[in-house]
C-alpha positions in Angstrom: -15.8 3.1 -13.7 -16.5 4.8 -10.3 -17.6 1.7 -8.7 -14.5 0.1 -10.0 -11.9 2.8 -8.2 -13.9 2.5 -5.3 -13.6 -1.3 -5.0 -9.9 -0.8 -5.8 -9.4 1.6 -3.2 -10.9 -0.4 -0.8 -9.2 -3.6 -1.7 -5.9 -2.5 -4.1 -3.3 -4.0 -1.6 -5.8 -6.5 -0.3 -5.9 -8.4 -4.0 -2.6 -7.9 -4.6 -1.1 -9.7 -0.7 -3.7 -12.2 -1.8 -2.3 -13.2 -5.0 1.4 -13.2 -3.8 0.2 -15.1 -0.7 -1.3 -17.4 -2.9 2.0 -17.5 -4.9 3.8 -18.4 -1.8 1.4 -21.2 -0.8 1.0 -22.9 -4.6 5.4 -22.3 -5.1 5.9 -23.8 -1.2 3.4 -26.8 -2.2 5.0 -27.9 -5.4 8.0 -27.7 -3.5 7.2 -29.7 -0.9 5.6 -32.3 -3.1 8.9 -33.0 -5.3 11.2 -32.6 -2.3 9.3 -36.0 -0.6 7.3 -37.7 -3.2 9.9 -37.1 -6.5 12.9 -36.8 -4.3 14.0 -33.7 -6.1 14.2 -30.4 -4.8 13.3 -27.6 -7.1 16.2 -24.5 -6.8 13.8 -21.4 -7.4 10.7 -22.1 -4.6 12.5 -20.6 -1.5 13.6 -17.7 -3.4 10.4 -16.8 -5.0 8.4 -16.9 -1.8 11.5 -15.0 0.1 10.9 -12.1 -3.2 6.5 -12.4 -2.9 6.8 -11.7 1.0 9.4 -8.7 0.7 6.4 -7.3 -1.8 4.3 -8.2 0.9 5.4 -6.6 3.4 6.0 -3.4 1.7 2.5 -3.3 0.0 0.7 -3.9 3.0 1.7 -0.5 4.6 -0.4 1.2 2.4 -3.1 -1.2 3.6 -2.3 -0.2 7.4 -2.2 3.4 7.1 -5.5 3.3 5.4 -7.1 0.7 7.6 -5.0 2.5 10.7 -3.9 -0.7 12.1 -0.4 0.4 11.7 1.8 0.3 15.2 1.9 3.3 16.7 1.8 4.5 20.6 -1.1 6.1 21.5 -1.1 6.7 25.3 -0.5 10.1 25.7 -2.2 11.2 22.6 -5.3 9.1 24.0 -5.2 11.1 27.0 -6.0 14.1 24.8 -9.5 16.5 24.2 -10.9 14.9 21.0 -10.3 17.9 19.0 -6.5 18.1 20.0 -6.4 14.4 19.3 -7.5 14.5 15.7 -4.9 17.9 15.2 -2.1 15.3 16.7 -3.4 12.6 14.4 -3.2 15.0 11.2 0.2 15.9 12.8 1.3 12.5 13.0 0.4 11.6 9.3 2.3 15.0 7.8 5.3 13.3 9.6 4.5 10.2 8.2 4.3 12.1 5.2 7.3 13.2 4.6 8.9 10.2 5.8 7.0 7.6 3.3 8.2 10.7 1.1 11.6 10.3 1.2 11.5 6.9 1.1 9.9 6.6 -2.1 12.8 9.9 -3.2 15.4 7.3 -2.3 14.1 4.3 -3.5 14.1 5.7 -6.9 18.2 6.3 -6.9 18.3 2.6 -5.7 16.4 1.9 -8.7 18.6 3.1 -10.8 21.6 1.6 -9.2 20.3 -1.8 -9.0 19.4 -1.5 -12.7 22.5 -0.2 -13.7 24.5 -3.2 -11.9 22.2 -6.1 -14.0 22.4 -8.1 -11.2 20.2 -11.1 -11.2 19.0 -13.3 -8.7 20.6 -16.4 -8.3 18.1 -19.0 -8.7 15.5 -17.6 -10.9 17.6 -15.6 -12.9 15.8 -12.4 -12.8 17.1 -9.3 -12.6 17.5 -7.7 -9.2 15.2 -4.3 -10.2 12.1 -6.6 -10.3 12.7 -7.2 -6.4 13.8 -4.0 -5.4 10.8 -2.1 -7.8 8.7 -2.7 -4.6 10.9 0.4 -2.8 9.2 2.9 -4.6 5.6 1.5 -5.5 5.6 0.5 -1.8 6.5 3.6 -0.8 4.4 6.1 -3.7 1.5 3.6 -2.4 2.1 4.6 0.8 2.5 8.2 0.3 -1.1 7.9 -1.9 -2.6 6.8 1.3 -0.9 9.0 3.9 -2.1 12.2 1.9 -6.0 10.4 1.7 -5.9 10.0 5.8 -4.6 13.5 5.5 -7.9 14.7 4.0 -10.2 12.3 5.6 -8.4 13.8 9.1 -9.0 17.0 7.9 -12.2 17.1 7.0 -13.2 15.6 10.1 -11.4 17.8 11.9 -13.2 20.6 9.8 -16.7 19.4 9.8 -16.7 18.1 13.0 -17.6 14.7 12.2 -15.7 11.2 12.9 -13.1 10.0 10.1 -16.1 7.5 9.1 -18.0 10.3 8.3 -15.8 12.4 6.4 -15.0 9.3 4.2 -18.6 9.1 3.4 -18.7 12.8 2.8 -15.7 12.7 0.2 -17.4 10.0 -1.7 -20.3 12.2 -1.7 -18.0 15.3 -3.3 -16.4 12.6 -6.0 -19.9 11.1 -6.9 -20.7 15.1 -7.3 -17.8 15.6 -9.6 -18.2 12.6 -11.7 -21.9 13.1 -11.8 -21.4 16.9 -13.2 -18.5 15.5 -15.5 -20.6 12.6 -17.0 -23.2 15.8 -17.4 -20.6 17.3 -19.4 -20.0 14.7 -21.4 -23.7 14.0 -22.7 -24.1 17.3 -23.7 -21.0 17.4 -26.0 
C-alpha cells in the first residue's frame, strides 16, 4: 500500500495529464480521419479536447508546485543568505496557500451554481458541472501540495538540510509510522 501512495504522489497529476492528453490526441485523430477520408466531420472532438486541456491545465498546477517549476520571479529573493531565502520560500507558499485556498472556497459555490442551472454542453450533451468540477479538485490538489512544500520547506529550514533531504527525511518518519502501525496490527 505504501509503495502505491508513494508512486501516486510522485506521479498522481502526471497519469492523469497523460491520459487526457492521450484523449486529446486519439479524439483529434478520429477526427481528422473522418473529416478527409469519410468526408464527415464529427460535432463533439473539438469540444472534448477544448474540456481535457481546461482539466489539464488546472491539474498540472499541482504538478508545478510540487516539481517547483511553477513561474515565479526570483531575482531579488536569489540575492538572499540561504537561510533567509528558504524563510521567503515558506513565505511565499503560505501566500500561495491561502490563495489556492480561496480558490478551491469559491470554486465550490460555482459548483453549486453550475449544478443548479443543468446546463449542458452543446455538443456532447453533458452537463456543465463535469467541466467546471476541475475548479475545486484543481484547486484542493493544489492546496494538498502547497501545504506538502510547506513541510518539506520547513523541515529543511529546521534541520538545516536542502528540500531533497527533508523529502527523504519525511519518507523516513511515514515509513516509521506505518512500520509501528503494521506492528500494531500483527499483534491484535
Amino acid at each position: 500500500m505504501k509503495k502505491v501512495l508513494m508512486w501516486l504522489d510522485d506521479n498522481l497529476e502526471i497519469l492523469l495529464c497523460g491520459l487526457l492528453l492521450t484523449a486529446i490526441t486519439v479524439v483529434m485523430s478520429i477526427q481528422v480521419i473522418m473529416r478527409y477520408l469519410v468526408g464527415q466531420a464529427l460535432p463533439w472532438p473539438e469540444e472534448l479536447s477544448r474540456y481535457c486541456y481546461i482539466w489539464i491545465t488546472f491539474l498540472s498546477i499541482g504538478l508545478t508546485i510540487r516539481t517547483g517549476s511553477y513561474f515565479r520571479v526570483t531575482a531579488i529573493i536569489d540575492l538572499l543568505p540561504e537561510k533567509l531565502h528558504k524563510v521567503m520560500e515558506i513565505f511565499c507558499h503560505l501566500v500561495n496557500l491561502v490563495f489556492f485556498g480561496a480558490c478551491a472556497y469559491v470554486s465550490i459555490d460555482i459548483i453549486a451554481t453550475v449544478y443548479n442551472s443543468t446546463q449542458s454542453s452543446p455538443a456532447m450533451r453533458i452537463p456543465m458541472y463535469f467541466v467546471y468540477l476541475v475548479l475545486p479538485v484543481g484547486m484542493f490538489i493544489s492546496v494538498f501540495r502547497t501545504i506538502q512544500m510547506l513541510y518539506l520547506n520547513i523541515r529543511a529550514l529546521i534541520t538545516g538540510n536542502d528540500l531533497k533531504g527533508a523529502q527523504t527525511e519525511a519518507e523516513s518518519i511515514i515509513e516509521a509510522i506505518e512500520s509501528e502501525n503494521n506492528d500494531k496490527e500483527d499483534q491484535v
